[in-house]
C-alpha positions as CSV (number, residue, x, y, z in Angstrom):
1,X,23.7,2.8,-23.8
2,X,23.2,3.0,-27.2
3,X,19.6,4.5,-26.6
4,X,21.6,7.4,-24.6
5,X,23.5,8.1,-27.5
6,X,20.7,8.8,-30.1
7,X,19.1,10.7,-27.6
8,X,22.3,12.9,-26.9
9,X,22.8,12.8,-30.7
10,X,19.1,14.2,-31.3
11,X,19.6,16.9,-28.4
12,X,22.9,17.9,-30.0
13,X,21.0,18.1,-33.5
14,X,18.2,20.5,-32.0
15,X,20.4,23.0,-30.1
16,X,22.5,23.3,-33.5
17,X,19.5,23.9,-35.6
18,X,18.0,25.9,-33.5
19,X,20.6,28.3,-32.5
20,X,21.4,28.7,-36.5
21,X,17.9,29.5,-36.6
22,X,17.5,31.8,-34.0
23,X,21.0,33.9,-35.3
24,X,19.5,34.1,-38.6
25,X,16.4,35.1,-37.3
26,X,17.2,37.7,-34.7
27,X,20.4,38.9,-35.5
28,X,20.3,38.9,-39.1
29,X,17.0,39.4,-39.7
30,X,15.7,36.8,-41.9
31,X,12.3,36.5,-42.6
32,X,10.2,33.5,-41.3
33,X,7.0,34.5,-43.4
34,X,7.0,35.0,-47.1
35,X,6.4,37.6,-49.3
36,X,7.5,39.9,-45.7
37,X,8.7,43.8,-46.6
38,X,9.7,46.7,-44.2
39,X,9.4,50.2,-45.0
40,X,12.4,51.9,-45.6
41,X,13.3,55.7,-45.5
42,X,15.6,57.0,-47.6
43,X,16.4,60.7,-45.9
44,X,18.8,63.1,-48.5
45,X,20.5,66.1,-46.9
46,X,21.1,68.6,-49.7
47,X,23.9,71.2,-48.1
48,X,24.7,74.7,-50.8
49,X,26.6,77.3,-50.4
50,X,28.7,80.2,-52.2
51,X,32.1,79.6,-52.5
52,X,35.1,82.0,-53.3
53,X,37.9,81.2,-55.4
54,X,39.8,78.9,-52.8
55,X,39.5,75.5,-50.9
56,X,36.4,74.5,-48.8
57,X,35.7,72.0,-46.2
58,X,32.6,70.8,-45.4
59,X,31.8,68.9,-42.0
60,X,27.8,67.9,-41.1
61,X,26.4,66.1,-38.4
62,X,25.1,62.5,-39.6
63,X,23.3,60.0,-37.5
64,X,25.3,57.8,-34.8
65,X,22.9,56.0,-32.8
66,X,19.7,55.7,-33.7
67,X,16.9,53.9,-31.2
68,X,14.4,51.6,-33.1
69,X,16.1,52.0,-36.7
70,X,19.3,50.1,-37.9
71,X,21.3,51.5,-40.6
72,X,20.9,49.9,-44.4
73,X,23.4,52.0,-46.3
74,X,24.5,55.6,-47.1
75,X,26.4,57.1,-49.8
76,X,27.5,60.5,-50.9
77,X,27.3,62.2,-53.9
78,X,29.1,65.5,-54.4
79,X,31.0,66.3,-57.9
80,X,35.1,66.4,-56.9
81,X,34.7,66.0,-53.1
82,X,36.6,64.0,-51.1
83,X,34.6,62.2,-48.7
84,X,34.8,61.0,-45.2
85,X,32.9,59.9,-42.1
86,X,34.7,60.8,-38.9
87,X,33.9,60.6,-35.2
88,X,34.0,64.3,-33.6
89,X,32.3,65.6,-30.1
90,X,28.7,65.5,-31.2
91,X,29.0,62.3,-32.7
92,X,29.7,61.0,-36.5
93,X,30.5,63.5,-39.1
94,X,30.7,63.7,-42.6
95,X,33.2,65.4,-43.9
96,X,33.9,67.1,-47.6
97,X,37.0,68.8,-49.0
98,X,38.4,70.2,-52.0
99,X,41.4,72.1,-52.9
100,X,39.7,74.6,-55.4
101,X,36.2,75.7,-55.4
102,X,34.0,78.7,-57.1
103,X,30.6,80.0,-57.1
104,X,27.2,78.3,-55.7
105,X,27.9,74.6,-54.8
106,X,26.0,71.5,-53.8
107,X,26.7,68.2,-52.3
108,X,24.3,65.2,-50.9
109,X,24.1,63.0,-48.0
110,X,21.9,59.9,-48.4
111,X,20.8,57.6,-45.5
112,X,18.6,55.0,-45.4
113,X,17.4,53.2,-42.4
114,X,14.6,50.8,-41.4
115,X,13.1,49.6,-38.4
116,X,14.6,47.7,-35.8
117,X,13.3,47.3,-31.8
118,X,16.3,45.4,-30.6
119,X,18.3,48.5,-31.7
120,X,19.1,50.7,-28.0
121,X,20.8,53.8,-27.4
122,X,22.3,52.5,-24.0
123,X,25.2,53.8,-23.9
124,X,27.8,54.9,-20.8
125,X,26.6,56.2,-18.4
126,X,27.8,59.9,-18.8
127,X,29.5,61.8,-15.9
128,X,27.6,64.7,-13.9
129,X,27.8,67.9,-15.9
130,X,29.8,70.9,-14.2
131,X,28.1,73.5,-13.0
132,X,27.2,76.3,-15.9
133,X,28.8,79.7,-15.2
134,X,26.7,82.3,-15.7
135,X,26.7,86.2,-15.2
136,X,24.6,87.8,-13.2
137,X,21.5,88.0,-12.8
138,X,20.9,84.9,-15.0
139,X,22.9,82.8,-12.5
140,X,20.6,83.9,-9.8
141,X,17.2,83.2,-11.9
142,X,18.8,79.8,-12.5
143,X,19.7,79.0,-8.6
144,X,15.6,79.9,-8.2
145,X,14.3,78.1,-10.0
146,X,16.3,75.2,-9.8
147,X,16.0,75.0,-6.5
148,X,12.4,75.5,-6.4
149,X,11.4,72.7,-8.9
150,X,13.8,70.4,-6.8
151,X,10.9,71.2,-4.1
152,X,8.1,70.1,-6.3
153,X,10.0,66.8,-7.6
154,X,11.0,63.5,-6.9
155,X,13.5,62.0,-9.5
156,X,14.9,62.7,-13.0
157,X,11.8,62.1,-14.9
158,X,9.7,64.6,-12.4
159,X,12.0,66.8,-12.0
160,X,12.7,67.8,-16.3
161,X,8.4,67.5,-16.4
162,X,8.2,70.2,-13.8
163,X,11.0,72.3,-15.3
164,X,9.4,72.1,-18.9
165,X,6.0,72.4,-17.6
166,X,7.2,76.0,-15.5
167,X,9.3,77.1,-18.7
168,X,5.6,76.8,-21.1
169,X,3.7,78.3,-18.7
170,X,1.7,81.0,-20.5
171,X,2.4,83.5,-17.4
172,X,5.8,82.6,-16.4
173,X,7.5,83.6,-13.2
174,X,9.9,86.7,-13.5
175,X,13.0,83.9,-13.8
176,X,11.7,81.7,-16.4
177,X,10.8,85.1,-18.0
178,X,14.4,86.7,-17.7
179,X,15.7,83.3,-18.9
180,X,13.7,82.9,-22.0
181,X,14.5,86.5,-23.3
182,X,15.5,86.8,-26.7
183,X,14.8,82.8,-27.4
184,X,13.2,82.7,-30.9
185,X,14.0,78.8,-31.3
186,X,12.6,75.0,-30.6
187,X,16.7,74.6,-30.4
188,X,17.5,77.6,-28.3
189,X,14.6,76.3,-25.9
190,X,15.7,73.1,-25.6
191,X,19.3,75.0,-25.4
192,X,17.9,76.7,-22.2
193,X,16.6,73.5,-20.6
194,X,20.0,71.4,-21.2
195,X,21.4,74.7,-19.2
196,X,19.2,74.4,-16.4
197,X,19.5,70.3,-16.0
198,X,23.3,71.0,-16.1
199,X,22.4,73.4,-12.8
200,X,20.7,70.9,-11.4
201,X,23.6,68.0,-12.3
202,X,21.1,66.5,-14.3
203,X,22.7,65.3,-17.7
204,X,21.2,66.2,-20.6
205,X,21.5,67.0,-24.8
206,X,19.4,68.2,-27.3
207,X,18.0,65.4,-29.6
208,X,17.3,66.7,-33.7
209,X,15.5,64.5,-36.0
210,X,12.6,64.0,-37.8
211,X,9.2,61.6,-37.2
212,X,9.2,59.8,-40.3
213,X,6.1,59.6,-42.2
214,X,5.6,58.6,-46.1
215,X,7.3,61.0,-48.3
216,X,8.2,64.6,-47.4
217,X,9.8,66.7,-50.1
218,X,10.9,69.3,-47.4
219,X,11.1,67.9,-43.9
220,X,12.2,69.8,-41.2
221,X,14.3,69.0,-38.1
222,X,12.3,69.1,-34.8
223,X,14.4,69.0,-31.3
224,X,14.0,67.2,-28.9
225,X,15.3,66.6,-25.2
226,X,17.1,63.8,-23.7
227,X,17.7,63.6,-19.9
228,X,20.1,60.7,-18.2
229,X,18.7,59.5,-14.6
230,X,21.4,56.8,-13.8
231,X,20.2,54.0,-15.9
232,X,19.4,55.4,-19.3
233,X,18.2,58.1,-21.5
234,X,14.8,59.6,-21.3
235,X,13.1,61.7,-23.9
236,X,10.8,64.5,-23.1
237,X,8.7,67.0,-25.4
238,X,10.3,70.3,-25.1
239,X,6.7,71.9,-25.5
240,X,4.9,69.8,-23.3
241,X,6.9,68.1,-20.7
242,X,5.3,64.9,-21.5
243,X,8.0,61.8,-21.2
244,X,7.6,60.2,-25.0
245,X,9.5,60.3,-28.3
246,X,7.2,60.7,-31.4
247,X,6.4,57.5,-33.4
248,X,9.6,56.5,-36.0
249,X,11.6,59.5,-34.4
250,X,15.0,59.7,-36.7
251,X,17.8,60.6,-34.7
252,X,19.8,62.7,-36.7
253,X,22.1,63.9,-34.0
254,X,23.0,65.0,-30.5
255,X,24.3,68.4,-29.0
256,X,24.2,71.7,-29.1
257,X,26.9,72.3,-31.8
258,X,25.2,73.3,-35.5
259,X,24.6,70.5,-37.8
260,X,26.7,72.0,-41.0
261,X,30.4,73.9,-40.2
262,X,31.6,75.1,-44.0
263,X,35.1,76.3,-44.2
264,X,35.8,78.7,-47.0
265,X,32.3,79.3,-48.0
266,X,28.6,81.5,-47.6
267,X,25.0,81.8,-47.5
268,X,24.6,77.7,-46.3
269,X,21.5,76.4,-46.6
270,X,20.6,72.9,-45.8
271,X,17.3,71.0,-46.7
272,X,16.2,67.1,-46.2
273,X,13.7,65.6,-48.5
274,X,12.6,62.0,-47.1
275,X,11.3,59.5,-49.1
276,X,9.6,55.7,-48.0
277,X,10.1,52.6,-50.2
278,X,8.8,49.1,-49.3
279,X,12.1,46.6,-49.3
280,X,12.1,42.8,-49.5
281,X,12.9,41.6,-46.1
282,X,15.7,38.6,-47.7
283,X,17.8,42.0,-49.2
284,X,17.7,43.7,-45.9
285,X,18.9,41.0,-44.4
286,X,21.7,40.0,-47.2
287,X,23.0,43.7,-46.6
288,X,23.0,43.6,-43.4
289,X,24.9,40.3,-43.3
290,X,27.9,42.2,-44.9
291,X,27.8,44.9,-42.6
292,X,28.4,42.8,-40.0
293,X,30.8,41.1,-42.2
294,X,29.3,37.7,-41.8
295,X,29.7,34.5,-44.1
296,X,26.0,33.3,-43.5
297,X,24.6,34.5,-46.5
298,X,27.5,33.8,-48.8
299,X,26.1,30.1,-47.2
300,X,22.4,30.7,-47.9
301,X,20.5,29.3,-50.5
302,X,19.8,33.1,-51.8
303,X,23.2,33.2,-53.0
304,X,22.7,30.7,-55.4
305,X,21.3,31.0,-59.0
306,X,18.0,31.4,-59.2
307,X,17.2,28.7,-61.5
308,X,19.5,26.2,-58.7
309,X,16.9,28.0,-56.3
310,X,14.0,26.6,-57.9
311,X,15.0,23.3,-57.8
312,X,16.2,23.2,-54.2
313,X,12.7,24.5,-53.1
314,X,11.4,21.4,-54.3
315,X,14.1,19.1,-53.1
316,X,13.9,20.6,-49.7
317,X,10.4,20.1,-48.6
318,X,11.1,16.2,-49.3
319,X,12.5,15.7,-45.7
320,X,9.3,17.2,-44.8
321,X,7.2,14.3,-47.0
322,X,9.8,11.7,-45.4
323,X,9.1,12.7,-41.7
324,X,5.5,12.3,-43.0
325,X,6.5,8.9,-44.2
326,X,8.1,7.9,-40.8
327,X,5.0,9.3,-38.6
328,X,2.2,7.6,-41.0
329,X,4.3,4.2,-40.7
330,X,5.6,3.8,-37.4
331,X,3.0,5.7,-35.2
332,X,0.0,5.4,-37.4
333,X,0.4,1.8,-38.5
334,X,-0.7,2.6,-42.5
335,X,0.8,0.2,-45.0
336,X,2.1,1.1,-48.2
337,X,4.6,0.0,-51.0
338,X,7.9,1.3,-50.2
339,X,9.7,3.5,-48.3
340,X,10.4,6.5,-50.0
341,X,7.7,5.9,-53.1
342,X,4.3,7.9,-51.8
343,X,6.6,10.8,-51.2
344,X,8.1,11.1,-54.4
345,X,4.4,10.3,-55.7
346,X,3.4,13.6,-53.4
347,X,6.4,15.5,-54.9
348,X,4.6,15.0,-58.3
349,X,1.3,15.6,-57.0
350,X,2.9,19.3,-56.4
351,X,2.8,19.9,-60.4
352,X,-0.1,17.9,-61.5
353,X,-2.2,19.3,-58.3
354,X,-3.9,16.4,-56.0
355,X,-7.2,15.5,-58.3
356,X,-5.6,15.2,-61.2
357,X,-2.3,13.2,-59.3
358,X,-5.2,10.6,-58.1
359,X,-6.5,10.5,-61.6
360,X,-3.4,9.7,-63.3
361,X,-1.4,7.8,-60.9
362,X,-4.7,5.6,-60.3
363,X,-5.1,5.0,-64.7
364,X,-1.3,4.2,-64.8
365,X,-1.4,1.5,-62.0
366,X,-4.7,0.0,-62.9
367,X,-3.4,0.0,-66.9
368,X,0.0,-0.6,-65.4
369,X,-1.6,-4.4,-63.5
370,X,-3.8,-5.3,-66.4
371,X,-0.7,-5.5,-68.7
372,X,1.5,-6.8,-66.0
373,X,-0.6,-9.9,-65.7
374,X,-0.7,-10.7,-69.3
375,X,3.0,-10.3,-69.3
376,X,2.4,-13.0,-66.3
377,X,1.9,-15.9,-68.9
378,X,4.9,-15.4,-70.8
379,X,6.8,-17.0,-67.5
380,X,9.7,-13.4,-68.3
381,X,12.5,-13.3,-66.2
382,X,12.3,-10.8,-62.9
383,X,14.7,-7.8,-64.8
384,X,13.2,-8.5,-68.3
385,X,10.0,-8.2,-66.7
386,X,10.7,-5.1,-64.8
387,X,11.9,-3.6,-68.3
388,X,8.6,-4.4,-70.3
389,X,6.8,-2.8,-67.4
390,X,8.8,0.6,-67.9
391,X,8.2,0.2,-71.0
392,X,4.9,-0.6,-71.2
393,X,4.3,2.6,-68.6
394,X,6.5,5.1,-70.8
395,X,3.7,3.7,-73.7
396,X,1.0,4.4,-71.6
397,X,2.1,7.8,-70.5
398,X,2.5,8.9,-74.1
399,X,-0.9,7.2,-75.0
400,X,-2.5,9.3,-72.1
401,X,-0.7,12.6,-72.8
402,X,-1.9,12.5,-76.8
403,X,-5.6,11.8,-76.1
404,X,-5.8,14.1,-73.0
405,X,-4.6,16.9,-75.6
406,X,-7.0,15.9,-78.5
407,X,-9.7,15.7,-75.9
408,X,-8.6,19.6,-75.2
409,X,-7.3,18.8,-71.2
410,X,-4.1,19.5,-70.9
411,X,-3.5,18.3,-67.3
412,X,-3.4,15.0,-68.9
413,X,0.1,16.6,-70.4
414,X,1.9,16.5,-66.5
415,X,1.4,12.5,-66.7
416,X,4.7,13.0,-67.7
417,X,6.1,14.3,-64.3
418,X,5.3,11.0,-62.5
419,X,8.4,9.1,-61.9
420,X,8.4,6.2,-64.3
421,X,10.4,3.3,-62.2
422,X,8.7,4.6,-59.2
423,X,5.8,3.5,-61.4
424,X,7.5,0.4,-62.3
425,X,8.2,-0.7,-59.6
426,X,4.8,0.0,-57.6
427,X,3.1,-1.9,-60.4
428,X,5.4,-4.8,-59.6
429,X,5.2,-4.9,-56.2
430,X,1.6,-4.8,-56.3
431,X,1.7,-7.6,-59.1
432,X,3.6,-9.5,-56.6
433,X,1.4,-9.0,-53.1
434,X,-1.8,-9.8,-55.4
435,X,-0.5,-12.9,-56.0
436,X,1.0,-14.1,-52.7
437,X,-1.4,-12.4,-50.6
438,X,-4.5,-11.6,-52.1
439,X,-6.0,-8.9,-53.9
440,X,-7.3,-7.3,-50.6
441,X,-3.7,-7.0,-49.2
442,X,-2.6,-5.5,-52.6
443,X,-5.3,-2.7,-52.6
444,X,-4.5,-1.7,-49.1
445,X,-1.5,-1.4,-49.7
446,X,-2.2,0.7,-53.0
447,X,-4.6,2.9,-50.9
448,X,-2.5,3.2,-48.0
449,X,0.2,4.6,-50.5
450,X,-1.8,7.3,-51.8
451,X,-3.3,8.3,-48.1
452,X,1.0,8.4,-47.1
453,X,1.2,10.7,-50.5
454,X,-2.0,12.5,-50.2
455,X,-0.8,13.9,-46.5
456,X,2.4,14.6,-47.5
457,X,1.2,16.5,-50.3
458,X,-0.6,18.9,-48.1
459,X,2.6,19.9,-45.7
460,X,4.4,19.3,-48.6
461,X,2.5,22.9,-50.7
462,X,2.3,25.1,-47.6
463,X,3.8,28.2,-49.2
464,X,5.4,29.4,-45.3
465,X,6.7,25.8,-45.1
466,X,8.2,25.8,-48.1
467,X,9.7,29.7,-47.2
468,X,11.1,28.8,-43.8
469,X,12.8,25.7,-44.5
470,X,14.2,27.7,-47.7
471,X,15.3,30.2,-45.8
472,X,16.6,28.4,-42.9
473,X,17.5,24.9,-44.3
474,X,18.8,24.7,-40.6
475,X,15.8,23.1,-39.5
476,X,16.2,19.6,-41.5
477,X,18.4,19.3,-38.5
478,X,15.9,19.6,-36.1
479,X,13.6,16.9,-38.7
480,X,16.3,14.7,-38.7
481,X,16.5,14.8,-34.8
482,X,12.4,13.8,-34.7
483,X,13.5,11.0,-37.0
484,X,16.0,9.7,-35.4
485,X,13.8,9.9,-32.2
486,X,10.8,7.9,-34.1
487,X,13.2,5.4,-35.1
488,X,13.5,4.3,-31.7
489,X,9.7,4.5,-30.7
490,X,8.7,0.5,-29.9
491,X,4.8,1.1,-28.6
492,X,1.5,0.9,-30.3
493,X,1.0,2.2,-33.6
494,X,-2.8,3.2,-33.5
495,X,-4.0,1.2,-36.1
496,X,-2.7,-1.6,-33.8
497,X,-5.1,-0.2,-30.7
498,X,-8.3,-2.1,-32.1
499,X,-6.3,-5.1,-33.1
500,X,-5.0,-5.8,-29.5
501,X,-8.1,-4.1,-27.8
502,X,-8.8,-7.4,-26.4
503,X,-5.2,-7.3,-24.3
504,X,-5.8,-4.2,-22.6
505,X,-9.3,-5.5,-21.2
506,X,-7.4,-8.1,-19.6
């Protein structure tokens, strides 16, 4: 029974862990490699216009849903505005006003954005558009040729790419011809098709935006065209037909209504200048935790001060050296002198680096036993021994510092970092095996020690390691489920194969 329980308690463990993880992760967008960045563009709308002496309000089309890029933050600036964002028919607005207002003005609208896969434009599914009315003999040319492109289609999809294809044909038919009179525009062609899809009960919209790429001091909108055929939105290219949306395609909105409306003013002019910037991954994902309005970064370790984050960098890869520990012990079978000991050992083989860790932790122990057994014929106590052995290991860490630095090698300096009654106490316990077991068993375990610290060491400086349990210090839950699972592992450790080799013959 009690076997269930740590295994329920394990499995309970993982799934919380995991799920944390996996939140953080995909929702939030945390980072599981270091050092990650993601482009971000930073698109300014720049609207001027004359105004007379009077009040003037200002409404422009912003984004709303954008597929592939998720929304970091936008901002206005505009000198003695007020400023809104409002939902109207074509989507989000922004919205300017002032009670007094003269000569040329200028206001900005900043977006920036980055990208995003999971982000969708799947909306409702939008009803069947009426019927257009138009005079004659438009309304004929449109009856034409929608029905004869029905003819030459199958579906949605085939039926826009024949009606683009007929509508860029170099030597149009007398109805596309009559219907494209007078259009001057990419938006009063894609006005045209959106007309003849809404013949055919096909719904459709004009899509403006711009394919971002680098920095563009004057970008211009392009349209595009977006067609519903019962289960979501496809994009087509107006000029070609061809079923695709360019590569990082900004939608800046939807519709056929104009981008800027200005009350009370003249002469509007709108530009967009777009600019990219590399981001650290950790910010984009702190602001867009409070979007959301989420507590989990106010929980994350990236809140904290950064010299607290230092330390905790340190202090968290030491489950990592402790499931180490358990895996070297209790399935590998390698002895060593305490529990916890060749990790901490590994923890300062982090700052001294591993050759000169093995250097210095082997001089101290070996210095460390020489001086332990001539304190061995003053017949000390067991605690005033323990305390001449710190002491005597402070003495010779000072000792090894100075002559390392007169010698000119200042690794010698990190001695320092070893802990001292870790030290102590390994010299003791090795003190004590030498002499009730042998020098053979003392120096195994001494050895075995430094193999338990040298492989902990190594998972214990693996820079995305030491990122992902940073950043999702969810995971010691998971460790701490493999512990607890080792802990009640009872089978052959395989340094214990050879040594019952005879058994399994039989």
């Amino acid at each position: 029974m009690k076997q269930r329980y740590v295994y329920v308690l394990a499995a309970l463990l993982t799934v919380i862990g995991f799920s944390v993880f996996v939140y953080k992760w995909q929702v939030l967008g945390f980072p599981v490699t270091e050092d990650q960045e993601k482009p971000v563009w930073t698109i300014e709308s720049a609207v001027s216009f004359d105004s007379g002496p009077g009040s003037i309000k200002v409404q422009l089309h912003v984004p709303t849903l954008t597929p592939g890029f998720r929304m970091l933050n936008e901002n206005s600036v505009s000198r003695g505005y007020g400023f809104s964002l409002n939902y109207g028919s074509g989507g989000r607005e922004a919205q300017w006003a002032i009670r007094r207002a003269d000569g040329e003005q200028k206001i900005y609208y900043r977006l920036s954005v980055y990208e995003d896969d999971s982000v969708d434009v799947s909306d409702t599914t939008p009803p069947f558009p009426p019927v257009p009315v138009i005079n004659e003999p438009m309304n004929t040319a449109v009856e034409v040729l929608v029905d004869d492109v029905s003819e030459h289609s199958a579906d949605t999809a085939s039926f826009t790419t024949e009606l683009l294809s007929r509508m860029n044909d170099p030597s149009p038919d007398p109805n596309v011809e009559l219907l494209l009179s007078g259009v001057s525009t990419n938006a009063e062609f894609v006005d045209i098709a959106t007309t003849l899809l809404a013949a055919a009960r096909i719904p459709a919209r004009a899509v403006h935006g711009f394919p971002l790429a680098g920095r563009q001091r004057s970008a211009s909108l392009v349209s595009w065209l977006e067609v519903h055929d019962g289960d979501r939105w496809l994009y087509f290219n107006p000029a070609t037909g061809e079923e695709n949306l360019p590569q990082r395609f900004l939608v800046w909105w939807r519709g056929n209504e104009p981008l800027v409306n200005v009350e009370g003013g003249s002469n509007v002019q709108v530009s967009f200048a777009i600019q990219e910037n590399h981001l650290d991954a950790v910010a984009i994902a702190e602001t867009q935790a409070a979007q959301q309005g989420t507590s989990a970064f106010d929980f994350s370790l990236y809140s904290l001060p950064i010299q607290t984050q230092a330390v905790y960098s340190i202090l968290l890869m030491i489950p990592i050296g402790a499931l180490v520990m358990v895996f070297m012990r209790n399935m590998v079978g390698i002895d060593a002198f305490g529990t916890f000991m060749p990790v901490l050992i590994a923890l300062a083989f982090r700052e001294t680096k591993l050759l000169w860790g093995l250097i210095l932790f082997t001089l101290l122990v070996t210095l460390g036993l020489i001086i332990r057994f001539l304190l061995d014929r003053l017949r000390l106590l067991l605690v005033p021994r323990l305390s001449a052995v710190l002491i005597v290991v402070v003495i010779l860490m000072l000792f090894i510092s100075l002559t390392s630095h007169r010698m000119g090698m200042e690794m010698g300096l990190s001695v320092a970092l070893f802990p001292m009654v870790i030290i102590a106490m390994t010299i003791e316990r090795m003190s004590v095996v030498w002499e009730e077991r042998g020098a053979a068993d003392a120096i195994r375990g001494g050895l075995g020690s430094l193999l338990v610290a040298v492989v902990a060491y190594a998972f214990m400086v693996m820079p995305w390691l030491e990122h992902l349990i940073f950043t999702f210090p969810e995971l010691l839950l998971i460790i701490l489920a493999i512990v607890m699972l080792a802990g009640r592992y009872t089978g052959y450790r395989l340094t214990e194969l050879r040594r019952f080799r005879e058994l399994s013959k039989s």
